[in-house]
C-alpha positions, -999 to 999 in steps of 0.1 A, spaced: 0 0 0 15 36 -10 9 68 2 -8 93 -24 13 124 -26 -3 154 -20 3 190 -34 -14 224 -31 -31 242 -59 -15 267 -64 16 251 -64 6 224 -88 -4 251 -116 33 261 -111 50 228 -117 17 215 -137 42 199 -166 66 186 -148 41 170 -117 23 153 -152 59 136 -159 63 122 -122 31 108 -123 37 91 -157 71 76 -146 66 67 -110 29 48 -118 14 66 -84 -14 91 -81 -14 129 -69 -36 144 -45 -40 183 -57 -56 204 -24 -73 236 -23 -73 252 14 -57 217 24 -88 194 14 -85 172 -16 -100 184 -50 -85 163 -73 -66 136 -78 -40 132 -112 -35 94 -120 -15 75 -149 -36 63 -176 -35 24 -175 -19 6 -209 -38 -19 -223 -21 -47 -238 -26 -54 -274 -52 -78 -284 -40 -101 -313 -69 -117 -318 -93 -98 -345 -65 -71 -351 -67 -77 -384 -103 -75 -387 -118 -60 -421 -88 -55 -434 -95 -81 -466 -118 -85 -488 -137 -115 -510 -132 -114 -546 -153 -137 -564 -172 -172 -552 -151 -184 -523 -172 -218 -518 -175 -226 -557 -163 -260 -567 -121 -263 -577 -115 -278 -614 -95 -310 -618 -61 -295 -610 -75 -282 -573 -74 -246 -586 -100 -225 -586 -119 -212 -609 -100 -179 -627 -133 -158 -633 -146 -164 -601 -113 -160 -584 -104 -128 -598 -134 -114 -617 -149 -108 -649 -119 -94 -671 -91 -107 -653 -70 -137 -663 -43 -154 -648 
């Protein structure tokens, strides 16, 4: 369990930038007072980790009939794999 730090007002607005930088590194929340009762209280934002799963998500796109039948090589059909127009 840690102790919040606590700051006045006033002399918050005077160090505002560099208060925001402590915060940041150290990972611990400030207490900002006004007449010696809390007011507000500065905290790090938490990182979320990355999801990996549905990152890629709408990212590709169907050309063609993807459940169509393959010819007698196991290719798929060329017009349905690529459009009207296109050849291989």
């Amino acid at each position: 369990m840690t102790m919040d730090k606590t700051i006045a007002a006033g002399e918050f607005k005077a160090k505002c930038l560099h208060l925001l930088d402590e915060v940041a590194q150290r990972r611990a929340p400030l207490i900002i007072t006004k007449r010696g009762k809390p007011v507000a209280k500065l905290v790090p934002i938490e990182d979320k980790p990355v999801d990996i799963y549905g990152r890629m998500k709408g990212t590709g796109r169907i050309l063609g009939d993807i459940v169509g039948p393959l010819d007698d090589w196991g290719n798929a059909d060329a017009e349905n794999l690529f459009g009207e127009g296109e050849k291989l």
